[in-house]
C-alpha positions, 0 to 999 in steps of 0.5 A: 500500500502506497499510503501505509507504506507496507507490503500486504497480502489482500487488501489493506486494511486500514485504506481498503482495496485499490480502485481498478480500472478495465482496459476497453474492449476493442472489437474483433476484426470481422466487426471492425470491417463492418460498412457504416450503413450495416449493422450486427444485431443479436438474433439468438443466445444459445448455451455458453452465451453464445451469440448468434448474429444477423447482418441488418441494413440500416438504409436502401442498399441499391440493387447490384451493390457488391460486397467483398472479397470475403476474407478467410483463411485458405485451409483443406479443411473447416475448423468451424461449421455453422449451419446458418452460414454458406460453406464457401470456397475457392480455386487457387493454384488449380486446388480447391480450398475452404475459406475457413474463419474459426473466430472473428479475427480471421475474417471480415464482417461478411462472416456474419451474413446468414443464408437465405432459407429461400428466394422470397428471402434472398438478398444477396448472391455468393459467386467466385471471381479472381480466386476470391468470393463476392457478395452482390446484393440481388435487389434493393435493400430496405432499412431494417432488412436482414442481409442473406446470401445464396450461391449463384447458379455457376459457383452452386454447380462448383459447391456441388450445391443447388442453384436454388431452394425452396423452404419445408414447413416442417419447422419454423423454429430450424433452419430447413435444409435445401430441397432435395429436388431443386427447382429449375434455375432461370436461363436465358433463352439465348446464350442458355446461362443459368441464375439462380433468381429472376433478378439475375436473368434481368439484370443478365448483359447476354451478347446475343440480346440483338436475337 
């Protein structure tokens, strides 16, 4: 004690316990990185105070607004499965790897984005470009929208995933998992590529529109 001038086990007796001041808490990288116009909020408190978050709009998010890359650790394996999020990966140097993000400071705030459980709730389309993953939001955003992705028709057939789904009504309270039967995707009548969704096909610059 500075003011007795004794060394002491515990408090001192006579002028009591020191006044301690906590460090602050800095957020995770994947928070950080987060756009000024998105917001985290907490959808769910699982066992161990475990937080399960969505990612909000907080204004309009104009169709066709990209997101990305998507940052992750290159890895032949996942060291974090999460259900309510895509299982994402990428072609590098003629391999084929998982972007895996095993806590909040090997990633970036697109970790967060849940999957869509169908189209009426799909926001955003996943697609491979350059060896990174994007997310490019499909139609305009509202305020207070949750931000959900699924994979685009060409990067679900490299996921071996399908390119579209639709929800069981089995359960409301679990995510349901993808049809076993996919819906046709849309195609394009000229050139025959295939969308995921209508806003796709629309949106779509086909070389053979002069046809």
């Amino acid at each position: 004690c500075e003011d007795c001038g004794k060394s002491l086990i515990g408090e001192c007796k006579l002028h009591g316990p020191l006044i301690r001041a906590k460090d602050r808490v800095i957020p995770s990288r994947a928070r950080l990185t987060l756009p000024h116009y998105l917001t985290l909020r907490v959808l769910e408190l699982r066992a161990g105070n475990e937080q399960i978050l969505g990612v909000f709009a907080k204004k309009v998010i104009q169709k066709r607004t990209q997101f990305g890359p998507y940052v992750g650790q290159l890895s032949t394996k996942l060291t974090r499965y999460d259900e309510s999020r895509l299982v994402l990966q990428v072609l590098k140097d003629g391999g084929k790897y998982f972007l895996d993000t095993p806590n909040e400071d090997c990633g970036n705030w697109m970790m967060f984005v849940r999957l869509a459980r169908n189209q009426e709730e799909q926001t955003l389309v996943a697609y491979q470009h350059c060896g990174e993953v994007y997310f490019t939001t499909v139609k305009p955003i509202e305020p207070h929208t949750e931000l959900k992705v699924w994979y685009a028709a060409d990067y679900a057939k490299f996921m071996e995933a399908s390119a579209v789904f639709i929800k069981e009504e089995s359960d409301v309270c679990a995510l349901p998992p993808v049809a076993k039967e996919p819906l046709e995707p849309w195609v394009c009548s000229s050139c025959r590529s295939a969308f995921a969704t209508f806003a796709l096909l629309e949106s779509h610059q086909c070389l053979h529109k002069d046809r």
